[in-house]
Biopython code that builds the backbone (N, CA, C, O; Angstrom):
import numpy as np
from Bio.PDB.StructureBuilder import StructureBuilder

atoms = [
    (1, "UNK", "N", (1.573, -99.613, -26.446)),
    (1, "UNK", "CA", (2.505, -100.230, -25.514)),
    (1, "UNK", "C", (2.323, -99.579, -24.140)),
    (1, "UNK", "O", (1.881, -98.445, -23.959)),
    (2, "UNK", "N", (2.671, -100.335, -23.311)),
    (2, "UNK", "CA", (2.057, -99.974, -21.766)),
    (2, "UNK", "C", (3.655, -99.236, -21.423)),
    (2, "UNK", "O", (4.767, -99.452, -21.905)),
    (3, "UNK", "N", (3.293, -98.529, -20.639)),
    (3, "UNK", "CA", (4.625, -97.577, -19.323)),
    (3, "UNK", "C", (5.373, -98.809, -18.722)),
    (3, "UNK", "O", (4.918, -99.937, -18.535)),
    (4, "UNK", "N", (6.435, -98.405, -18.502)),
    (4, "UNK", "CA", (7.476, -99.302, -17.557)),
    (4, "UNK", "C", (7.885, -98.334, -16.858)),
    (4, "UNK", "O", (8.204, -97.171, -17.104)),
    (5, "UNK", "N", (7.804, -99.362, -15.387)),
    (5, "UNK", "CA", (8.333, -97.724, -14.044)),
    (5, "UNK", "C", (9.404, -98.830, -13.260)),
    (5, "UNK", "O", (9.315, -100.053, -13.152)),
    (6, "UNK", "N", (10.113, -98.181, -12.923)),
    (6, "UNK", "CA", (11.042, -98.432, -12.049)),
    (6, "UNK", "C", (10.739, -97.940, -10.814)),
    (6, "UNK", "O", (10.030, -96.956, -10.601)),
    (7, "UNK", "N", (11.355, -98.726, -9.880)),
    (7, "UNK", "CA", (10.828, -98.122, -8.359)),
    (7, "UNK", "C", (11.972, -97.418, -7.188)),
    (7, "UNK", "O", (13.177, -97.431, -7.444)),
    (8, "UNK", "N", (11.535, -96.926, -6.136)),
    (8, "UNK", "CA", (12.956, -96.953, -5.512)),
    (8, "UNK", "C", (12.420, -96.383, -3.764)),
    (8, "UNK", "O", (11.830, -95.311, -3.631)),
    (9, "UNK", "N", (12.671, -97.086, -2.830)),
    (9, "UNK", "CA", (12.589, -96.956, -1.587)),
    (9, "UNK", "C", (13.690, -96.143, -0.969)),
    (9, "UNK", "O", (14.786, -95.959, -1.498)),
    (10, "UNK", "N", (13.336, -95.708, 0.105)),
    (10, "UNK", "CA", (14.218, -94.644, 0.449)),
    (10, "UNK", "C", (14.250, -94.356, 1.946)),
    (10, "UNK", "O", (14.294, -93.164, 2.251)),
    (11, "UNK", "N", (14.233, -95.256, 2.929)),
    (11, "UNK", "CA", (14.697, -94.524, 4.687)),
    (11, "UNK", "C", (14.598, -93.298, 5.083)),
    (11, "UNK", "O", (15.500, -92.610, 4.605)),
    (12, "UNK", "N", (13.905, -92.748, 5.735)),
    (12, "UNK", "CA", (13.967, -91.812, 6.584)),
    (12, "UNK", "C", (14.225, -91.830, 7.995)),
    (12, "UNK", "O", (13.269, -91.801, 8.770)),
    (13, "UNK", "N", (15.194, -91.865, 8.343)),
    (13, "UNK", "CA", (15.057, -92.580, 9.805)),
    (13, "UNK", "C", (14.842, -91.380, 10.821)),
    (13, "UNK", "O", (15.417, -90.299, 10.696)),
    (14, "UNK", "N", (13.837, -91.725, 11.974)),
    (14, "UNK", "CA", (13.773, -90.545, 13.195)),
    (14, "UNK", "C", (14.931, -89.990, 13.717)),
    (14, "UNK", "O", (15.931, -90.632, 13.395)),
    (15, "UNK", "N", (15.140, -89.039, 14.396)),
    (15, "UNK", "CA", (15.715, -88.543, 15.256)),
    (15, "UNK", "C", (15.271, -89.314, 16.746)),
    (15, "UNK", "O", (14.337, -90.110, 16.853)),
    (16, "UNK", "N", (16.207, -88.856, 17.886)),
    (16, "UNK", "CA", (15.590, -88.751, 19.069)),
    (16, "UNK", "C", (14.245, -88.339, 19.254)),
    (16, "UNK", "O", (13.487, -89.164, 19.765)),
    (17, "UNK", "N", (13.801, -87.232, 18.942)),
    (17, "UNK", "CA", (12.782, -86.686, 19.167)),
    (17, "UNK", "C", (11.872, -87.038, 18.196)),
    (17, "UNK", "O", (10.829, -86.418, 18.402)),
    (18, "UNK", "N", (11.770, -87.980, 16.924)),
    (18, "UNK", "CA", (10.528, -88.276, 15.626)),
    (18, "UNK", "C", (11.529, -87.719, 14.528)),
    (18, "UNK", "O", (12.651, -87.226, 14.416)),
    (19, "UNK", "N", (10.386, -88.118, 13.762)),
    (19, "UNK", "CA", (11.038, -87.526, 12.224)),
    (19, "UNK", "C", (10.634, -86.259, 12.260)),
    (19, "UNK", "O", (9.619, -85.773, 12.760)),
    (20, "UNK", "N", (11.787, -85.618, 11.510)),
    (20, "UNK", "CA", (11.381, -84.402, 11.193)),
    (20, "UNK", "C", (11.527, -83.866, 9.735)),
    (20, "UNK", "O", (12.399, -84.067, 8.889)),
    (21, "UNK", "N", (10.055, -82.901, 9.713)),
    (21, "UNK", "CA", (9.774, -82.600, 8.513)),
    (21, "UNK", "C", (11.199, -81.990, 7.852)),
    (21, "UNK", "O", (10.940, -82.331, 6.698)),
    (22, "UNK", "N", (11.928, -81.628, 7.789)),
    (22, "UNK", "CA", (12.500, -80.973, 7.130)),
    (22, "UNK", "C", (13.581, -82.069, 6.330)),
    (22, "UNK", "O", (13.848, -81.996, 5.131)),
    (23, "UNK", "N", (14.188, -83.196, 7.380)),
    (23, "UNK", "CA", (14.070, -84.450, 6.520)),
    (23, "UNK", "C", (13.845, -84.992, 5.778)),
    (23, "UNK", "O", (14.403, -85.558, 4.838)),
    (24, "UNK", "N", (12.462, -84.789, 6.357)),
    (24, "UNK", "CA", (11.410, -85.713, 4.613)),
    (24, "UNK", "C", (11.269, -84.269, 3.525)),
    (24, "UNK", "O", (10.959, -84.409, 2.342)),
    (25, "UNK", "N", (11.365, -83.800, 3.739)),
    (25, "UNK", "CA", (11.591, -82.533, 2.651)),
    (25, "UNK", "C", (12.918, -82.230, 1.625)),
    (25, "UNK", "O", (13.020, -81.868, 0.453)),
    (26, "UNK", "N", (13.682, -82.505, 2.489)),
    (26, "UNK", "CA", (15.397, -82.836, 1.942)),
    (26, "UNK", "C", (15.092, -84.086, 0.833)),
    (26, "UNK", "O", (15.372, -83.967, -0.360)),
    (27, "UNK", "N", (14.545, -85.160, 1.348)),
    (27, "UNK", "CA", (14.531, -86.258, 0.343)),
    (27, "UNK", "C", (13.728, -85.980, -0.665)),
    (27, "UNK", "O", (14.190, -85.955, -1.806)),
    (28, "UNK", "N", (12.317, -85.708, -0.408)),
    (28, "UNK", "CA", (11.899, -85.743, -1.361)),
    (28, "UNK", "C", (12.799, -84.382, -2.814)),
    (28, "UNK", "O", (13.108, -84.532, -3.996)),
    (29, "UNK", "N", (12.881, -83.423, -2.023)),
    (29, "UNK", "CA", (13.378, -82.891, -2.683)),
    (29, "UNK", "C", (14.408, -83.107, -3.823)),
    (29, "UNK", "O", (14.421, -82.593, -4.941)),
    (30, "UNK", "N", (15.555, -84.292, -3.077)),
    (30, "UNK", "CA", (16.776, -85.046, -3.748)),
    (30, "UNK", "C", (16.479, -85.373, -4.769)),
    (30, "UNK", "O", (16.923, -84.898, -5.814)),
    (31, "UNK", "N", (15.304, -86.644, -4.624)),
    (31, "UNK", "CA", (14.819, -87.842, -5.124)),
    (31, "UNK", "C", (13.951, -86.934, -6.483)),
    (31, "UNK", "O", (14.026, -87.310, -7.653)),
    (32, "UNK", "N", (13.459, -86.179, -6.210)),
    (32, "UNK", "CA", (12.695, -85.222, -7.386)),
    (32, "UNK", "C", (13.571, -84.168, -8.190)),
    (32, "UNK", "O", (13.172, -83.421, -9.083)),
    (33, "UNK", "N", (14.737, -84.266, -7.719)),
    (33, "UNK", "CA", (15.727, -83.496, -8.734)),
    (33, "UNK", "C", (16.547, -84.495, -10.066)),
    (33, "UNK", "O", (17.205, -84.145, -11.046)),
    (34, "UNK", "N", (16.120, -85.900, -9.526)),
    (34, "UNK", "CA", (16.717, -87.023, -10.104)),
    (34, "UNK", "C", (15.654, -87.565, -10.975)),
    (34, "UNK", "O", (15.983, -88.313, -11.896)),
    (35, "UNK", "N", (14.372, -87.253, -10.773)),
    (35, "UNK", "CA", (13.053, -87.428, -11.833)),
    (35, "UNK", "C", (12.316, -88.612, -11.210)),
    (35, "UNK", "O", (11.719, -89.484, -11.840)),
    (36, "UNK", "N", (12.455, -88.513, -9.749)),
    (36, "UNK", "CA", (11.676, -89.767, -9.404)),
    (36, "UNK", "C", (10.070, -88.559, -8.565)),
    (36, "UNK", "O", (9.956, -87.411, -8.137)),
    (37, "UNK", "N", (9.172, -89.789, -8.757)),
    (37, "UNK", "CA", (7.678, -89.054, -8.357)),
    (37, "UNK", "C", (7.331, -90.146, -6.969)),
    (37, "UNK", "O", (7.355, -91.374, -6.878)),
    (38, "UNK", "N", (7.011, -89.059, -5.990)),
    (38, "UNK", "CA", (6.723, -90.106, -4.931)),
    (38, "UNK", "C", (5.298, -90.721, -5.239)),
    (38, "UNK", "O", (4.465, -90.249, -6.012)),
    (39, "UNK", "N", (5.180, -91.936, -4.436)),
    (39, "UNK", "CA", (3.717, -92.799, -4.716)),
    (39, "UNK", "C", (2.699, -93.294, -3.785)),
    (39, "UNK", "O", (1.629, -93.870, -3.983)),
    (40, "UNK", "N", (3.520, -92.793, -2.346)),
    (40, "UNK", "CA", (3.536, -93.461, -0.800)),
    (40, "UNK", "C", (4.740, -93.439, -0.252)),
    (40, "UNK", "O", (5.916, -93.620, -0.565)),
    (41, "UNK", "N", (3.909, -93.086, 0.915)),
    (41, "UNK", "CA", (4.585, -92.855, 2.209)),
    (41, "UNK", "C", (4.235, -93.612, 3.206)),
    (41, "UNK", "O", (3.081, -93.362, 3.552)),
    (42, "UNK", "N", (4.888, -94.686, 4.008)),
    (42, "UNK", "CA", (4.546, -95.565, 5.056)),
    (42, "UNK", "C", (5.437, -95.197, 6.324)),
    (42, "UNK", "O", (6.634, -94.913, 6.277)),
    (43, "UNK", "N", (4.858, -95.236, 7.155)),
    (43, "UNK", "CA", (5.201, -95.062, 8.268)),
    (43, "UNK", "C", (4.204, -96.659, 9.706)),
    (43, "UNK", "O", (3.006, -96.802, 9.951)),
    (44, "UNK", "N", (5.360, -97.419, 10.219)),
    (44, "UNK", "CA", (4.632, -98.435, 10.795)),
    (44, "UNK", "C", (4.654, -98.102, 11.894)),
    (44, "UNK", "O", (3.691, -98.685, 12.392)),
    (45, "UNK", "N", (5.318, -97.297, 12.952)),
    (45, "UNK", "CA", (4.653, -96.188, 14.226)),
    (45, "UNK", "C", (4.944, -94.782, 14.115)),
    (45, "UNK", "O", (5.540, -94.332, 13.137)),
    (46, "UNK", "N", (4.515, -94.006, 15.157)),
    (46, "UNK", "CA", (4.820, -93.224, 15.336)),
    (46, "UNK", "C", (5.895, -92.287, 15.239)),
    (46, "UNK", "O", (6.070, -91.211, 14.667)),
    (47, "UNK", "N", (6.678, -93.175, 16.113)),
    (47, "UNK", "CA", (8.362, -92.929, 15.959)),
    (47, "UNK", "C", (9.131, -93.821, 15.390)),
    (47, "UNK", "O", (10.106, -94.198, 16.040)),
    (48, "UNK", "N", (8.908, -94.372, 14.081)),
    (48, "UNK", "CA", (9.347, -94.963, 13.676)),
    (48, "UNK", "C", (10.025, -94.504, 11.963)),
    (48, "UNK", "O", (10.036, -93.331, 11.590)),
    (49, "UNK", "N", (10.444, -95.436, 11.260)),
    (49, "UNK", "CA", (10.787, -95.138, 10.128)),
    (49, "UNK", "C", (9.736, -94.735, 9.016)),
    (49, "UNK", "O", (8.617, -95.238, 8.917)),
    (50, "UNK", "N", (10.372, -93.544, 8.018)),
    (50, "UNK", "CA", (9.335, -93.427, 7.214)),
    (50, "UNK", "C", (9.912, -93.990, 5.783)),
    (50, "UNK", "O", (11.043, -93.601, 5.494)),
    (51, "UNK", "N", (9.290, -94.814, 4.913)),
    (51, "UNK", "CA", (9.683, -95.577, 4.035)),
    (51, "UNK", "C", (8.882, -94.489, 2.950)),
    (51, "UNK", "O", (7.714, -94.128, 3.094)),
    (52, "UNK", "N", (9.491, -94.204, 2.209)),
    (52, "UNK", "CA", (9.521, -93.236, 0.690)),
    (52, "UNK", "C", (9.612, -93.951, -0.365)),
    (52, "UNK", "O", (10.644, -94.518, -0.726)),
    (53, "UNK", "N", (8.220, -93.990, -1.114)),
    (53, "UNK", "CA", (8.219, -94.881, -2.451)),
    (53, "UNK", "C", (7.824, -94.042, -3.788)),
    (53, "UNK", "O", (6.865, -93.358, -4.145)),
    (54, "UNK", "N", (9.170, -94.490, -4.384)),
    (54, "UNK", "CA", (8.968, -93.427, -5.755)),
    (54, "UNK", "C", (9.151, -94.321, -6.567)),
    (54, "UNK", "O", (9.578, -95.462, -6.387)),
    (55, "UNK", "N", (8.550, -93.378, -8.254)),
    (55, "UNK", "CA", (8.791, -94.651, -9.341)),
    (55, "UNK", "C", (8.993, -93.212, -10.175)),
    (55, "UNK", "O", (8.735, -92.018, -10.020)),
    (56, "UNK", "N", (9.701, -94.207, -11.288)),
    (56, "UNK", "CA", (10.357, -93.528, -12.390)),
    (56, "UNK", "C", (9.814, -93.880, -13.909)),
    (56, "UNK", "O", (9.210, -94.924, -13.665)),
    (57, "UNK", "N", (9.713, -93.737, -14.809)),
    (57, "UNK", "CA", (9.166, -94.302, -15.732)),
    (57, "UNK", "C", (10.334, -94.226, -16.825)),
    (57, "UNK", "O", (10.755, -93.143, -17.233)),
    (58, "UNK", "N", (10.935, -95.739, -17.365)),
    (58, "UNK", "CA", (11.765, -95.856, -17.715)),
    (58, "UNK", "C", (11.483, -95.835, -19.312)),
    (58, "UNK", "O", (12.415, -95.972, -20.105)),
]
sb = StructureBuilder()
sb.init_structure("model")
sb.init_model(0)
sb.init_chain("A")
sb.init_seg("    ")
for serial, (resi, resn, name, xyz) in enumerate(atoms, 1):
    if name == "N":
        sb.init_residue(resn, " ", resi, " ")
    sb.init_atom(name, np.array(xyz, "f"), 0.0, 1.0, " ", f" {name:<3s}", serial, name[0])
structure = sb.get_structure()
């Protein structure tokens, strides 16, 4: 029988000044205390949002 994953997106939104790492560190951190594994990371500019894609295997 094959894996079943569940997925889950997650916002990072910039600051004034960009995203900052410690941000995306907080989340992932969250999101990995809850048993999710990140899979990708998108970002569509610079200063823009970073979209966090994790899956879970249900």
């Amino acid at each position: 029988m094959s894996k079943r994953w569940s997925y889950l997106t997650v916002e990072v939104k910039p600051t004034w000044t960009g995203l900052k790492a410690e941000d995306i560190q907080a989340e992932l951190n969250r999101q990995g205390q809850l048993g999710w594994e990140l899979v990708n990371t998108l970002v569509s500019t610079p200063m823009g949002v970073a979209l966090l894609v994790f899956k879970k295997e249900l």
